[in-house]
C-alpha positions as CSV (number, residue, x, y, z in Angstrom):
1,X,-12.9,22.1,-39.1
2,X,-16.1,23.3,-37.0
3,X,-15.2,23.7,-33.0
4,X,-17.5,21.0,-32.0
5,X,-15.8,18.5,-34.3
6,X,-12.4,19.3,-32.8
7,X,-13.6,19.0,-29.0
8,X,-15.3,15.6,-30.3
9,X,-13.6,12.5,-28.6
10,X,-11.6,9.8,-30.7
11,X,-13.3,7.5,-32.8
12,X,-13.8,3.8,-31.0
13,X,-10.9,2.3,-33.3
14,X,-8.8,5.4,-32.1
15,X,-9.2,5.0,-28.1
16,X,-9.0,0.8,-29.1
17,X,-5.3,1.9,-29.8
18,X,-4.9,3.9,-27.1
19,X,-6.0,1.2,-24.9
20,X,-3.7,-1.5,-26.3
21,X,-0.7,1.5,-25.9
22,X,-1.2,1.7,-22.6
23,X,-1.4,-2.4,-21.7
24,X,1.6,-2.2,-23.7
25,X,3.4,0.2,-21.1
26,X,2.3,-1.9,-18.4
27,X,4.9,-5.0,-19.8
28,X,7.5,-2.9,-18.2
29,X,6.1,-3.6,-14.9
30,X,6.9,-7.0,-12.9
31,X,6.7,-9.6,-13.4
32,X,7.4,-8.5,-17.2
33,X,9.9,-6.2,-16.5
34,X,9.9,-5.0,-20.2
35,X,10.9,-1.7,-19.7
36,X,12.0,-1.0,-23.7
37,X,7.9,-1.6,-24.5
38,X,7.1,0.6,-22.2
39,X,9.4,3.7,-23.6
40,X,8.0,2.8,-26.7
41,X,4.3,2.4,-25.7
42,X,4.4,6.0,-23.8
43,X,6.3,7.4,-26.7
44,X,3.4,6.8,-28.9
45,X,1.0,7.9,-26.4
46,X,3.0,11.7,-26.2
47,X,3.0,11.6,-30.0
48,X,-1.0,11.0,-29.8
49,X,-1.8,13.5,-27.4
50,X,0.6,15.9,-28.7
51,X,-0.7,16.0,-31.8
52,X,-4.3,15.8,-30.6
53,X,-6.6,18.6,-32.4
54,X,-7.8,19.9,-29.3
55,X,-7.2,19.7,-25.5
56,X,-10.3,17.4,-24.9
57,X,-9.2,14.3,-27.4
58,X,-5.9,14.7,-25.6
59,X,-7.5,14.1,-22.1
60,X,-9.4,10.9,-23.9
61,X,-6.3,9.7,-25.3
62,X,-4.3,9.5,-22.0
63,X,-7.8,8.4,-20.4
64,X,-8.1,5.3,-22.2
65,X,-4.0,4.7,-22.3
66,X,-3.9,4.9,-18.4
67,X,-6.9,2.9,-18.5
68,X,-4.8,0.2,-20.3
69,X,-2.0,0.8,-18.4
70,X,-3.7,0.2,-14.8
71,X,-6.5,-2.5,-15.9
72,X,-3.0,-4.8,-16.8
73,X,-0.6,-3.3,-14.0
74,X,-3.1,-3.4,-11.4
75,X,-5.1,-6.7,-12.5
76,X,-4.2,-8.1,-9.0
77,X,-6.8,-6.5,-7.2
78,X,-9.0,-8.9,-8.4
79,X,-8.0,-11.5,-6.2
80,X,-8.4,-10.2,-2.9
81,X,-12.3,-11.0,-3.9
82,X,-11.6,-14.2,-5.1
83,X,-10.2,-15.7,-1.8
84,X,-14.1,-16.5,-0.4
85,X,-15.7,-15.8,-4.1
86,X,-19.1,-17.2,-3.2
87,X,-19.2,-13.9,-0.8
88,X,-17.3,-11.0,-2.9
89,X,-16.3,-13.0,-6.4
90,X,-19.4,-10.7,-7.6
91,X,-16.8,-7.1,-6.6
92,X,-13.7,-8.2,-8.8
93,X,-15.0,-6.6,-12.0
94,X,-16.0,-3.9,-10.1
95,X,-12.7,-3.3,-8.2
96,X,-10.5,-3.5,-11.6
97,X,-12.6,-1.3,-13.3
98,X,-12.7,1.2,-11.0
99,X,-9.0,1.2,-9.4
100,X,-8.0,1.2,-13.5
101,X,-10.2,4.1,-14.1
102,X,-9.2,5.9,-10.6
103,X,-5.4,5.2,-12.5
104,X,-6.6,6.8,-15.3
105,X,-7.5,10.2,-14.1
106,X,-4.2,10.6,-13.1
107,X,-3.3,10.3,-16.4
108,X,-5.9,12.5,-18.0
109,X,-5.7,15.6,-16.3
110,X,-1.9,15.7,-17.8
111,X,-3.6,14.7,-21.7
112,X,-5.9,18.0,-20.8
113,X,-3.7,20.5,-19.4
114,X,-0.8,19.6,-21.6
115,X,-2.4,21.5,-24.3
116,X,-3.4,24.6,-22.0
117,X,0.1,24.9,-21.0
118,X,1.9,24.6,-24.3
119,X,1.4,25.6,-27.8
120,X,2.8,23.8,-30.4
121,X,3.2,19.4,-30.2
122,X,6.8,19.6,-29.6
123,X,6.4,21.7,-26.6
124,X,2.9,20.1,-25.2
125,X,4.6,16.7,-25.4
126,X,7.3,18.0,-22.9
127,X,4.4,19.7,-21.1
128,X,2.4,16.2,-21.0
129,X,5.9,14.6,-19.9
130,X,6.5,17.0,-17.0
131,X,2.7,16.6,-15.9
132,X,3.0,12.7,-16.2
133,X,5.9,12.9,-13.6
134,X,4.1,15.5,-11.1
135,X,1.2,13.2,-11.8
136,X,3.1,10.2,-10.5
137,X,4.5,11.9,-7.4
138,X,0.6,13.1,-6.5
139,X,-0.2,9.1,-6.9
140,X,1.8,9.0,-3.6
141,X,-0.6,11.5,-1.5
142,X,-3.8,11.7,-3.0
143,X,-7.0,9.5,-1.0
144,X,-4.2,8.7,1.1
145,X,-1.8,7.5,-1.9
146,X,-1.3,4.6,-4.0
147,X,2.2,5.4,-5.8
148,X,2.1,1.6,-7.2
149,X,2.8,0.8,-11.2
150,X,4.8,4.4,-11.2
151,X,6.0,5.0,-14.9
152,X,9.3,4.5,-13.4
153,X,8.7,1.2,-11.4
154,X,10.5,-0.5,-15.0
155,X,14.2,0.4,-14.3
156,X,13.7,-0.8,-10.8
157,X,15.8,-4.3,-11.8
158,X,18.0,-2.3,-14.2
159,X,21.5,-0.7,-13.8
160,X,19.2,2.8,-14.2
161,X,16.9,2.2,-11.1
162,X,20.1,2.7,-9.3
163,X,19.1,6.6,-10.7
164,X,16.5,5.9,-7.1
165,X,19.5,7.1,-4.3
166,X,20.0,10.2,-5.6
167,X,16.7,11.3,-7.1
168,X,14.0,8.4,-6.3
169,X,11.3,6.9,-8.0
170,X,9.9,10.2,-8.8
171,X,13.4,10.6,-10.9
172,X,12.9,7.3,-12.5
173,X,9.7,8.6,-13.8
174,X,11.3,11.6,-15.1
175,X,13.7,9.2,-16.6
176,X,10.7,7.4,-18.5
177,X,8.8,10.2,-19.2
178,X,11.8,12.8,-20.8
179,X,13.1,9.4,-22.7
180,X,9.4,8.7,-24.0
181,X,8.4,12.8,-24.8
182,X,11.8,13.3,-26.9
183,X,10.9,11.3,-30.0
184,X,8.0,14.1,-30.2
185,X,10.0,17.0,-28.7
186,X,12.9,17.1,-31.1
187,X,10.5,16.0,-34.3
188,X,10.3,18.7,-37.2
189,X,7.5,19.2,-39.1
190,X,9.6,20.0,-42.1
191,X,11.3,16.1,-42.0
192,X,9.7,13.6,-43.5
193,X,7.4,11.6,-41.8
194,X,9.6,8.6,-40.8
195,X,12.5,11.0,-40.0
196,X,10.6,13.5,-38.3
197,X,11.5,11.8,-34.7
198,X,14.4,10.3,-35.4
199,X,16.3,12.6,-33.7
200,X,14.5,12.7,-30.7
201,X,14.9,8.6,-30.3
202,X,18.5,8.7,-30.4
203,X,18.5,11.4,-27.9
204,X,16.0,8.9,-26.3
205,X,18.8,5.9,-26.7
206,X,21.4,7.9,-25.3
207,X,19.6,9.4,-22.4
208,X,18.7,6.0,-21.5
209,X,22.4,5.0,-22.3
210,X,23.8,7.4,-19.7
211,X,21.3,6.4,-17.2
212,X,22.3,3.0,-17.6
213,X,26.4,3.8,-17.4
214,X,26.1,5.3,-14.1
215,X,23.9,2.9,-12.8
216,X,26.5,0.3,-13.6
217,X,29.7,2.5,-12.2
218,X,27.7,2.3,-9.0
219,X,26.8,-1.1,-8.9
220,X,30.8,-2.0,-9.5
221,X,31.7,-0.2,-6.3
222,X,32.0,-2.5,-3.7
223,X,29.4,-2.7,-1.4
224,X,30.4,-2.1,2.8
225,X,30.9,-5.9,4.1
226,X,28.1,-8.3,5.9
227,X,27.2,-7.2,9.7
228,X,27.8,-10.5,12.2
229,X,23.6,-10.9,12.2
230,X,22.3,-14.2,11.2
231,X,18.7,-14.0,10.8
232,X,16.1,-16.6,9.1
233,X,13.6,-15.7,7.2
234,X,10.6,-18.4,7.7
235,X,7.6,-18.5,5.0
236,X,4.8,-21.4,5.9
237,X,2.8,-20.4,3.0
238,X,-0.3,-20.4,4.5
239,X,-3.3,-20.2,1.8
240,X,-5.3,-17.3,2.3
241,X,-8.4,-19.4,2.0
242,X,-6.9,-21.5,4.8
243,X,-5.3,-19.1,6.3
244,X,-8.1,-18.6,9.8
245,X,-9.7,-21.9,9.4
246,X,-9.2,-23.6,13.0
247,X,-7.6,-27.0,11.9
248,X,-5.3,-25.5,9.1
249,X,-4.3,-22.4,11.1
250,X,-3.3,-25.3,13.7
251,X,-1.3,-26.9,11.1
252,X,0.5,-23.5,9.7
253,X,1.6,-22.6,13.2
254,X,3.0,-25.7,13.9
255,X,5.0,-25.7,10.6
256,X,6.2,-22.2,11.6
257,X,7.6,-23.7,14.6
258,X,8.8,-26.2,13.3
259,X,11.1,-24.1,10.2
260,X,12.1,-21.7,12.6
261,X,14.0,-24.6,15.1
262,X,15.7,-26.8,12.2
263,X,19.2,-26.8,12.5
264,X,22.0,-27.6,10.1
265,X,25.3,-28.4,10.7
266,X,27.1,-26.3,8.0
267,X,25.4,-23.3,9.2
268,X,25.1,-21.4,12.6
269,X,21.9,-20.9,14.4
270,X,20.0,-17.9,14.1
271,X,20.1,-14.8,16.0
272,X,16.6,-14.0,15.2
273,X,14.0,-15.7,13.8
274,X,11.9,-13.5,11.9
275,X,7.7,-14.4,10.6
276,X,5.5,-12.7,8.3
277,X,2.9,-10.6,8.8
278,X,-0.5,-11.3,11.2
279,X,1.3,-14.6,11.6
280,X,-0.6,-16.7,14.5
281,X,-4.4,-17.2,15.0
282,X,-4.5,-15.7,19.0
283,X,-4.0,-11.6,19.7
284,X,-1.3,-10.7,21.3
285,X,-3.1,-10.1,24.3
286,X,-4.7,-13.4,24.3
287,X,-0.7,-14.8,23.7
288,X,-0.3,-16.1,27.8
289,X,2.9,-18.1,27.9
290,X,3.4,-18.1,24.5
291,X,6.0,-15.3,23.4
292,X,8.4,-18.1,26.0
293,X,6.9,-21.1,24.9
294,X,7.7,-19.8,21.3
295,X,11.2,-18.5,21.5
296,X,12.4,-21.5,23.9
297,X,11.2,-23.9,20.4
298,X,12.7,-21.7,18.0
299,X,16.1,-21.4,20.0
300,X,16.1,-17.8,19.5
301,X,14.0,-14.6,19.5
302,X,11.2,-14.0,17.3
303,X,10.2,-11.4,15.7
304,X,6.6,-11.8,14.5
305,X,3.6,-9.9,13.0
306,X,0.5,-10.7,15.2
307,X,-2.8,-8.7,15.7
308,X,-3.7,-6.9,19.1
309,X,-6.7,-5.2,20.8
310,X,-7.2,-2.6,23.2
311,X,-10.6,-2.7,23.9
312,X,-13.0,-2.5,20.6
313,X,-9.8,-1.4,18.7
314,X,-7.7,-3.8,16.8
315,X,-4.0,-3.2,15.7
316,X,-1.9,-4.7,12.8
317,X,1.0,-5.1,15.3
318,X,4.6,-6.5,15.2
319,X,6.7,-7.2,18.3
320,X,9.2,-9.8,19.3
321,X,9.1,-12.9,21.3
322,X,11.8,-13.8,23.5
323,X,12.3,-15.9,26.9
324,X,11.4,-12.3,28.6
325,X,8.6,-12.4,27.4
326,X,6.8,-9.7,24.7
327,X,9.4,-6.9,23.4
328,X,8.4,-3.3,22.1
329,X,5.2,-3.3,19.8
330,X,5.0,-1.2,15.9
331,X,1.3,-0.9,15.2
332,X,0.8,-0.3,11.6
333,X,-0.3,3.0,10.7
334,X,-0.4,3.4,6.8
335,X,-3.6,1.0,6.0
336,X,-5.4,-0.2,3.2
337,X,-9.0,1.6,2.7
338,X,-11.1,-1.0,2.6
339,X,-8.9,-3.7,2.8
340,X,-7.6,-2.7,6.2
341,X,-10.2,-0.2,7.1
342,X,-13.5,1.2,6.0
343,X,-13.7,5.0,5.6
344,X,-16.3,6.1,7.8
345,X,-16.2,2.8,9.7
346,X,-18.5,3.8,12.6
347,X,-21.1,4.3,9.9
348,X,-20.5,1.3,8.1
349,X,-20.5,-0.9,10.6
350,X,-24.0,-0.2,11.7
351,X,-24.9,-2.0,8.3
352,X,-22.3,-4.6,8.8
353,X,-19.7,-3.4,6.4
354,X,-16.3,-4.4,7.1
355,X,-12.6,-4.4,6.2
356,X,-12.3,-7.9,5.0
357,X,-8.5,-8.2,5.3
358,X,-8.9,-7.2,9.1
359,X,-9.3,-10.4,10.9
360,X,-11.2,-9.2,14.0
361,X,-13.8,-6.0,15.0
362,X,-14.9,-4.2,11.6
363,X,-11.2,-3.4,10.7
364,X,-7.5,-1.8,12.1
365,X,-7.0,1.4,14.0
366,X,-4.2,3.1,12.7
367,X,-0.6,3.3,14.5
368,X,1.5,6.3,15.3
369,X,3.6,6.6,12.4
370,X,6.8,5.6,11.3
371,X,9.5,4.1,13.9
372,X,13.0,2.5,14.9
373,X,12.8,-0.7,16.8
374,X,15.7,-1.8,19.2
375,X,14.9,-5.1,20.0
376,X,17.1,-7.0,21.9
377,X,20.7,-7.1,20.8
378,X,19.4,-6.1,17.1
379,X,20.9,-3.7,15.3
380,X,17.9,-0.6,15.1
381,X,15.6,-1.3,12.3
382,X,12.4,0.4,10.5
383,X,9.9,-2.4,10.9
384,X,7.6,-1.8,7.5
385,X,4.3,-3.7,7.3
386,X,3.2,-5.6,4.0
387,X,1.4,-1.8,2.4
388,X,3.9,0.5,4.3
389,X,6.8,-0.3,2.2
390,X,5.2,1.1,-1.0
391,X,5.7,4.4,0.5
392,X,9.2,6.0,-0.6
393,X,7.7,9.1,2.0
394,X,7.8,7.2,5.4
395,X,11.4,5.5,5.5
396,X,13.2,7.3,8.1
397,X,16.3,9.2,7.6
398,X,18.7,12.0,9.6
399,X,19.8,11.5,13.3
400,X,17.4,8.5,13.9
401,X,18.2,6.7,10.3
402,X,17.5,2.4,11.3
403,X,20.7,0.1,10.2
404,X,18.6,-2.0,8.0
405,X,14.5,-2.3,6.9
406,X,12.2,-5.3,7.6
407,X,9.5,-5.6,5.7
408,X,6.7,-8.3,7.0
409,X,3.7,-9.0,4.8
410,X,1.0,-11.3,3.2
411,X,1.2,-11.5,-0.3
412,X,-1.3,-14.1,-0.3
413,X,-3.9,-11.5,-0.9
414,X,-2.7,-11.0,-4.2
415,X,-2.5,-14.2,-5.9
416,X,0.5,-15.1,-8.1
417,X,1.0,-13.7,-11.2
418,X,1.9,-9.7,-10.8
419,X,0.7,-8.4,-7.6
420,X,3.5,-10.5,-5.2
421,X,6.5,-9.1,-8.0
422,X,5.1,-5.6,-8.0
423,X,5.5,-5.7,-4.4
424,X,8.8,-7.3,-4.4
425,X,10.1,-4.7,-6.7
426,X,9.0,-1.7,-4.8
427,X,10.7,-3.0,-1.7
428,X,14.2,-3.7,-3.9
429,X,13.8,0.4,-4.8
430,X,13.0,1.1,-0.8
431,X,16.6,0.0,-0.5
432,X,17.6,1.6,-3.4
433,X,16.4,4.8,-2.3
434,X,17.8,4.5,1.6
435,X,20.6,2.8,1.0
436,X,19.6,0.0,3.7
437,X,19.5,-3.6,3.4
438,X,15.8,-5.0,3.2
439,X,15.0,-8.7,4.8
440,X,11.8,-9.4,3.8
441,X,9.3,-12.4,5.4
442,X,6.1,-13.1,3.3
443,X,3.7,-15.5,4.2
444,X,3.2,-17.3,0.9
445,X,6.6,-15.8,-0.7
446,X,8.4,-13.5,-2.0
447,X,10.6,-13.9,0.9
448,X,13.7,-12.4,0.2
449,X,17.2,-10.8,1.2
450,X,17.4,-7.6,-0.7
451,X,21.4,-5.7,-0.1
452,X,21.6,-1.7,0.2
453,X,21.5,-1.5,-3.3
454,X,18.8,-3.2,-4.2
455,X,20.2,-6.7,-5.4
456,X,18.1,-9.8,-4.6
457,X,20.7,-12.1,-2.5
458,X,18.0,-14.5,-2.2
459,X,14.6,-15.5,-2.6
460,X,11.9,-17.9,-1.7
461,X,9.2,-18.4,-4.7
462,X,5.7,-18.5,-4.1
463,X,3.7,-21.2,-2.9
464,X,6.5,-22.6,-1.5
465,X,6.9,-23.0,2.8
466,X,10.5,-23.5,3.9
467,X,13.2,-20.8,5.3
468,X,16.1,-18.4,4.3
469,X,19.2,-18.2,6.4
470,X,21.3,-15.3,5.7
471,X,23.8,-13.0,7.0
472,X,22.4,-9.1,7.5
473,X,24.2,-7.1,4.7
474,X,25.8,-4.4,5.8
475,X,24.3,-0.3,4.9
476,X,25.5,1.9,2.3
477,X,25.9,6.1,4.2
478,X,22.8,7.8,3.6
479,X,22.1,8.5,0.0
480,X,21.5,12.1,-1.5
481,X,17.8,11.0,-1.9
482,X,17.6,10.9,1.7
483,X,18.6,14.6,1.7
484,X,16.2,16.2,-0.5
485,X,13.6,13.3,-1.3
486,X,11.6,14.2,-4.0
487,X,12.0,17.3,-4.1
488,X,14.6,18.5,-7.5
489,X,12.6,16.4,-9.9
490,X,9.1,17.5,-8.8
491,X,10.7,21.1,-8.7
492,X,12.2,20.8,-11.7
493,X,9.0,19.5,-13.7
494,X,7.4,22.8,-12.0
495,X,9.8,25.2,-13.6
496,X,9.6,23.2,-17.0
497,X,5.5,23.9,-17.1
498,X,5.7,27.6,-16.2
499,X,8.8,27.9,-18.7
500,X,6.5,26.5,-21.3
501,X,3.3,28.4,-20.2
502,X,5.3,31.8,-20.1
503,X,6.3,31.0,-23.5
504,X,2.8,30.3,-24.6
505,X,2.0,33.7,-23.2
506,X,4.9,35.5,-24.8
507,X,3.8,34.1,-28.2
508,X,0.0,34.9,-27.9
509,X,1.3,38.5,-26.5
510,X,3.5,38.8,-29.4
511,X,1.3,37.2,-32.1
């Protein structure tokens, strides 16, 4: 066949496919959480590039599959626009489009090089596996990092996604990707068509299989017991459309209030009262008598996301409020571009351009970095704002390792189908990974109370306002992830690619 015919891309009914494979990989995502489809899905998609004809149809198979993948996974993005639509409705398109094609290129560059590395479609589809899982753990750093719909995000409410406290999410894509490359790794040319991967699925099964065994072994341990901590968990579902509007914001703060100071009977009071993110219309340095007035109601100190200035800077800030008055202050630092800030923002805003999340000014200044709180008599917690806890990178560990994780944030952004799930799942493998407990306040839900090993105690659904009264689980010793991170899988995909690509050479050499 002549050169130029081989470098050609697909034919439209070929890329269609890939397209629909990669939606299909998505279902393993929340709230779908059908990880099988997904193993399947990507199987398909090594077996295509693989046995691609040249390295260029490989990069526009896994182009349009991770164009699939993302444009379902990462649908959500949409609604951020939709919230004042007569104003940004006209973006949404434009967003999906670009975030799923921004997804995409991370899945490309693996379709490309896969062939470069590799000789053979047994070997490249190992290659294309290893560079799927590097691929995944670059998602986490690139343009500051967006490691959300990770190839291994599906075992995150399986026995396997207990696989996350000794080798993370980054091993639970290797997990996804080794169980989806096999089918084409172990296949033999020689074997007839329907046998040829046969082998490489039940290695596939039992890879999976084993995965699965010791994720259940440690979920049958038993877990350390309950600390003596009674904290509720308050969600006034405030609408985002309603959210700063001055008669509704009235009514959601007084509904805050008035959740956070209902007591019952069978159940003691609260030691801390804890509210979601950017919860109250006022800055904190607008607050007066407030931080009192607000713990005296709620019978117990608050702990509360709120926004802050100092001077023409603006903070997305959480403190507590107490009868002394305003406690230590965490300013988020790890923000949304865009959403939270606008790169180049002094520029922008001579034309007016601003982050539309950010409430006041032209958008957030970032914090320091990542912290331990002691509030109060609290045990020492890694406070963990809405966006923060998608980042496996900034939970704290060694000498200065928090008892427990709180994660404050406003879901509302993302409407209801996937985006609020996703988000819930990632902060079940936060927990996973650290082996902390996770007590999470949303403003329009998923509120929930999420034990050291990741297992949903309870929930509050969204679009729902009302509270959740629970007992601080007790943490789990630190977990080999927190030892070495990352670090064996991404090294290990490392050696697998120069092991192949020194083969390649040796065979080129020899041939």
């Amino acid at each position: 066949m002549p050169a130029d015919k081989c470098r050609a891309r697909p034919s439209v009914g070929g890329l269609a496919l890939d397209l629909a494979l990669g939606a299909l990989a998505a279902l393993g995502q929340a709230p779908f959480d059908l990880w099988y489809v997904t193993v399947i899905a990507l199987a398909l998609i090594c077996w295509r590039v693989a046995h691609a004809r040249s390295p260029g149809r490989g990069a526009w198979h896994a182009l349009a599959a991770g164009f699939g993948q993302f444009a379902l996974a990462l649908s959500w993005i949409v609604e951020p626009f939709l919230v004042e639509p007569d104003i940004y409705g006209w973006m949404a398109p434009f967003a999906l489009f670009f975030m799923a094609l921004g997804g995409a290129l991370f899945w490309t560059l693996p379709g490309y090089l896969s062939a470069r590395l590799a000789t053979g479609p047994n070997r490249q589809a190992l290659a294309f596996a290893a560079l799927m899982v590097l691929s995944d753990w670059m998602r986490g750093w690139v343009f500051t990092g967006l490691p959300w719909a990770l190839t291994g995000h599906v075992w995150i409410p399986t026995p396997a996604g207990q696989m996350a406290a000794t080798f993370g999410s980054i091993g639970l894509s290797a997990l996804t990707m080794l169980a989806a490359a096999m089918p084409s790794v172990f296949a033999r040319p020689e074997h007839p068509p329907l046998r040829a991967p046969l082998t490489g699925a039940v290695l596939s099964t039992l890879l999976i299989a084993t995965a699965w065994t010791g994720g259940m072994v440690r979920l049958a341990r038993p877990l350390p017991p309950d600390t003596g901590l009674h904290l509720r968990l308050v969600q006034p579902n405030a609408t985002q459309a309603l959210k700063w509007d001055p008669y509704w914001s009235e009514v959601f703060f007084r509904r805050l209030l008035e959740l956070s100071a209902i007591r019952d009977a069978d159940r003691p009071a609260p030691d801390v009262v804890i509210w979601p993110e950017t919860a109250v219309n006022f800055l904190l340095d607008n607050s007066g008598s407030a931080p009192q007035d607000i713990a005296a109601y709620a019978g117990a100190p608050v702990v509360l996301g709120i926004q802050r200035s100092e001077g023409e800077r603006y903070f997305n800030s959480l403190t507590e409020f107490s009868l002394a008055g305003i406690g230590p202050i965490y300013d988020k630092f790890h923000l949304v571009p865009f959403g939270e800030y606008t790169p180049w923002g002094d520029v922008m805003a001579r034309f007016g351009i601003r982050a539309f999340a950010a409430q006041h000014g032209f958008g957030y200044s970032p914090g320091t970095g990542p912290e331990v709180l002691k509030l109060g008599t609290l045990p020492p917690f890694q406070p963990l704002i809405c966006y923060e806890a998608v980042f496996s990178r900034h939970l704290i560990a060694g000498d200065d390792r928090p008892a427990w994780l709180l994660q404050v944030t406003n879901d509302a952004w993302f409407g209801k189908l996937s985006g609020p799930w996703q988000h819930l799942a990632q902060a079940r493998l936060r927990a996973i990974e650290s082996g902390l407990p996770l007590m999470r306040a949303a403003n329009t839900g998923v509120s929930a109370v999420i034990d050291a090993r990741g297992g949903v105690r309870a929930t509050m659904g969204l679009d729902l306002a009302g509270r959740i009264d629970a007992t601080l689980p007790g943490a789990l010793p630190p977990t080999p992830w927190t030892r070495w991170g990352d670090w064996p899988t991404v090294l290990a995909a490392i050696a697998t690619l120069l092991g192949l690509s020194l083969r390649r050479r040796l065979t080129a050499t020899r041939g």
